[in-house]
FIBA-409189 format. One record per residue (C-alpha): chain; y negated, x, z negated; residue number from 0. Coordinates in pm, whole numbers, plus 32768, in hexadecimal, padded with zeros to 4 digits. Each point is the difference from the previous one (the first is absolute). Example, Ala and Ser with C-alpha at 12.3 -4.5 7.8 and 13.67 -1.06 7.14 Angstrom:
<mol = A | north = 81C2 | east = 84CE | up = 7CF4 | seq = 0> .
<mol = A | north = 7EA8 | east = 8089 | up = 8042 | seq = 1> .
//
This chain:
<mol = A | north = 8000 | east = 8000 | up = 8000 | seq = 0> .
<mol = A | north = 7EB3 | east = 807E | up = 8063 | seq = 1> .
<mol = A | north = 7EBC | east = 7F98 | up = 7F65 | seq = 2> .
<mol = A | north = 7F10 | east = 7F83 | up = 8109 | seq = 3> .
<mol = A | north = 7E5E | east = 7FB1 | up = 8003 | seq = 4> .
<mol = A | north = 808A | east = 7E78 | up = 7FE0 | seq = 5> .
<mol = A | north = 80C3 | east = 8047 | up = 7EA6 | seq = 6> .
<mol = A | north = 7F21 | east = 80D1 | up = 7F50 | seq = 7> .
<mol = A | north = 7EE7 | east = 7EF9 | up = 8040 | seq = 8> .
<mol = A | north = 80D5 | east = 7ECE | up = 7F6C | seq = 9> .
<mol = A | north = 8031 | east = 8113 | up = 7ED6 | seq = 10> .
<mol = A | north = 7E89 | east = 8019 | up = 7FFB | seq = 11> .
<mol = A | north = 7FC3 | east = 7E8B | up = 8025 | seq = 12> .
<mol = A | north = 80F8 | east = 7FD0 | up = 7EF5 | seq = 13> .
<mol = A | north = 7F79 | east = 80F5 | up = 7EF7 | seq = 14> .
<mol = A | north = 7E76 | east = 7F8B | up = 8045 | seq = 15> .
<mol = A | north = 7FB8 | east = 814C | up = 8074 | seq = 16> .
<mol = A | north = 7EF5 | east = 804C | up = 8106 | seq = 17> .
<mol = A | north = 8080 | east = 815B | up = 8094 | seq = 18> .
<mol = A | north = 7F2F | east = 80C4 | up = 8117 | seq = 19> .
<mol = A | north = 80D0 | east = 804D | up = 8121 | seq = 20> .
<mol = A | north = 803F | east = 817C | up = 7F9D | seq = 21> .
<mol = A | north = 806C | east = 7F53 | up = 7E8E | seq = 22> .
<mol = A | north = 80E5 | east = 7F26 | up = 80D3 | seq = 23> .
<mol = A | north = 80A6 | east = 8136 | up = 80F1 | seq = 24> .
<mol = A | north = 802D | east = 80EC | up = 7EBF | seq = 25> .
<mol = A | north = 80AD | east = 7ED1 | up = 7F3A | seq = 26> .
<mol = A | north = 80D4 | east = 7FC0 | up = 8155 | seq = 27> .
<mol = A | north = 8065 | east = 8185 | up = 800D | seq = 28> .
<mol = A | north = 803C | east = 7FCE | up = 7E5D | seq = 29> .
<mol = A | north = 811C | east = 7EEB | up = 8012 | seq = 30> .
<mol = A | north = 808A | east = 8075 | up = 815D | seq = 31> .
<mol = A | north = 8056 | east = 816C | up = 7F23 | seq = 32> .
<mol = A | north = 8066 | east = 7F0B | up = 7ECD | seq = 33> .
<mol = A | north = 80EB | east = 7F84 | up = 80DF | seq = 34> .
<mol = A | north = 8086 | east = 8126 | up = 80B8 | seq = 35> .
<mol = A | north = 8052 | east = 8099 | up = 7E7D | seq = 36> .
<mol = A | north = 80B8 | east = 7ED9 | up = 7FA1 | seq = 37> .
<mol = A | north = 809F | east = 7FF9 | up = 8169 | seq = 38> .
<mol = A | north = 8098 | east = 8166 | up = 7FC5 | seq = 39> .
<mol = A | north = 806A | east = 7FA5 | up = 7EA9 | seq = 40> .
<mol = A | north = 80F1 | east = 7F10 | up = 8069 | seq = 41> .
<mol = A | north = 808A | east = 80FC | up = 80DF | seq = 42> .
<mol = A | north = 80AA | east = 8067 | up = 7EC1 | seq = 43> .
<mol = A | north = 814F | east = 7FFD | up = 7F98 | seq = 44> .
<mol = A | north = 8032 | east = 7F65 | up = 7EC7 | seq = 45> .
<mol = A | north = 815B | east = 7F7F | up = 8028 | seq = 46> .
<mol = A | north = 806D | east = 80A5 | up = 7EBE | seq = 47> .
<mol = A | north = 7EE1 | east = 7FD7 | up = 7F4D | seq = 48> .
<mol = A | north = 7FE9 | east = 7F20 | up = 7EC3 | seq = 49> .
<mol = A | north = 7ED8 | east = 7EF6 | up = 7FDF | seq = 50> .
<mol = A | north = 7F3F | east = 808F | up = 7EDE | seq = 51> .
<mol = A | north = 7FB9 | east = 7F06 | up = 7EF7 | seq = 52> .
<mol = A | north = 7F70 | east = 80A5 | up = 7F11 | seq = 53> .
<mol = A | north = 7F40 | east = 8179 | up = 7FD3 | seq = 54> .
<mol = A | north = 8099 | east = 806B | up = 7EFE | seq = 55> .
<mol = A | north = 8167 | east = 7FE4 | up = 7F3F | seq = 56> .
<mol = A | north = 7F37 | east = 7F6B | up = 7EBE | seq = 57> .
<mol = A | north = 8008 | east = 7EC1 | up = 7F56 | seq = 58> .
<mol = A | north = 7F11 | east = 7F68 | up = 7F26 | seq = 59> .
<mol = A | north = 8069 | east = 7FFC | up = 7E84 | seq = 60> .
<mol = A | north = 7FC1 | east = 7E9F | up = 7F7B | seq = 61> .
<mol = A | north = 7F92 | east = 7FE9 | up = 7E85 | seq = 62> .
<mol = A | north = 801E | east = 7EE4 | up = 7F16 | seq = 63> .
<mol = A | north = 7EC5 | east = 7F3C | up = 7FF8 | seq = 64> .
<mol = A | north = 7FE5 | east = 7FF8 | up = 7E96 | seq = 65> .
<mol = A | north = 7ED5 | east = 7FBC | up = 7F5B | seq = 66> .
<mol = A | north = 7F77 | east = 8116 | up = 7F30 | seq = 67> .
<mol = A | north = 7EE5 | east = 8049 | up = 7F2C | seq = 68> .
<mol = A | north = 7F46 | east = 7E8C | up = 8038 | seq = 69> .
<mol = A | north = 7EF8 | east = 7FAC | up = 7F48 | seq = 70> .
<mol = A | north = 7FD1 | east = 7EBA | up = 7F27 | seq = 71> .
<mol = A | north = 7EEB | east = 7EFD | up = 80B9 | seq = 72> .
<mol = A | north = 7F30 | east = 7FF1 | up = 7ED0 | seq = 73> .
<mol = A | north = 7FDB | east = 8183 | up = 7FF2 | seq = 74> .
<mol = A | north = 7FAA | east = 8027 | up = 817E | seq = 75> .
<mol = A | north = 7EE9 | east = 7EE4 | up = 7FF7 | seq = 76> .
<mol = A | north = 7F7D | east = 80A6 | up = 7EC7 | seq = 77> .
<mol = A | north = 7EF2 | east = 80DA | up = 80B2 | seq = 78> .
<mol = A | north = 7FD0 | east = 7F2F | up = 8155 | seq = 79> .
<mol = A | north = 7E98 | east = 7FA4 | up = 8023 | seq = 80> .
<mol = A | north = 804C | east = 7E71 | up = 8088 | seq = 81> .
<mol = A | north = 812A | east = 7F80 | up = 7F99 | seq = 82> .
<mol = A | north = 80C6 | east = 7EA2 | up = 7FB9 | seq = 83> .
<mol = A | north = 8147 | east = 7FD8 | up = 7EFE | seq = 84> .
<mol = A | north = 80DD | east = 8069 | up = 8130 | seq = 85> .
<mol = A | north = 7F26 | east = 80A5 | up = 8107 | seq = 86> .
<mol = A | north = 7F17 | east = 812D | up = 8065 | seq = 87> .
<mol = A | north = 7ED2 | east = 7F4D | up = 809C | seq = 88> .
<mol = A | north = 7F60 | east = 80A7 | up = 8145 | seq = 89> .
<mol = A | north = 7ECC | east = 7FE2 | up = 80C7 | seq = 90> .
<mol = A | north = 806C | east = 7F17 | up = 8137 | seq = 91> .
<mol = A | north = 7FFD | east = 811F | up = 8142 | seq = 92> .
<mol = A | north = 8001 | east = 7EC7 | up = 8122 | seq = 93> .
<mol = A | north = 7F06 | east = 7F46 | up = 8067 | seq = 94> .
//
C-alpha cells in the first residue's frame, strides 16, 4: 500500500489540520517509510517464536488488605477547622 496526495488529505481533513503543501509531501514521504519498516518486518520468520505476554518472568505479590493503624473518627475531626458529627466539611470547588 502506498500513501497517495488523496489519503494524506482525508488524514488531514480528519485530524482538523491545515497543512501547507511541503507539510503535506514530507508527511506523505513519513508514512510511505512507516510503511516500508513495517513491510520488511513481516518479512520475518517467526515461526518458532513465542507471543510474548508479559516483559518479565515476575508476578505481583498480593498482600492482605488488613486494616492497620486507623484512627478513631472523634480523634481525626478533633483539629479540622469545619466539621459535622461524621464529616470533614470543605469549601464547594464547582460552580
Amino acid at each position: 500500500m502506498k500513501i497517495d496526495q488523496t489519503l494524506v488529505s482525508r488524514l488531514e481533513h480528519l485530524a482538523r489540520l491545515e497543512l501547507s503543501d511541503d507539510e503535506r509531501e514530507g508527511i506523505r514521504k513519513d508514512l510511505n517509510n512507516i510503511l516500508e519498516m513495517v513491510e520488511k518486518m513481516n518479512e520475518l520468520n517467526t515461526d518458532d517464536v513465542e507471543p510474548l505476554v508479559y516483559i518479565n518472568e515476575q508476578s505481583n505479590v498480593w498482600r492482605e488488605d488488613e486494616v492497620k493503624n486507623q484512627v478513631d473518627r472523634t480523634d481525626a475531626l478533633r483539629n479540622a477547622p469545619d466539621k459535622n458529627e461524621q464529616f470533614f466539611k470543605v469549601p464547594k470547588m464547582i460552580k
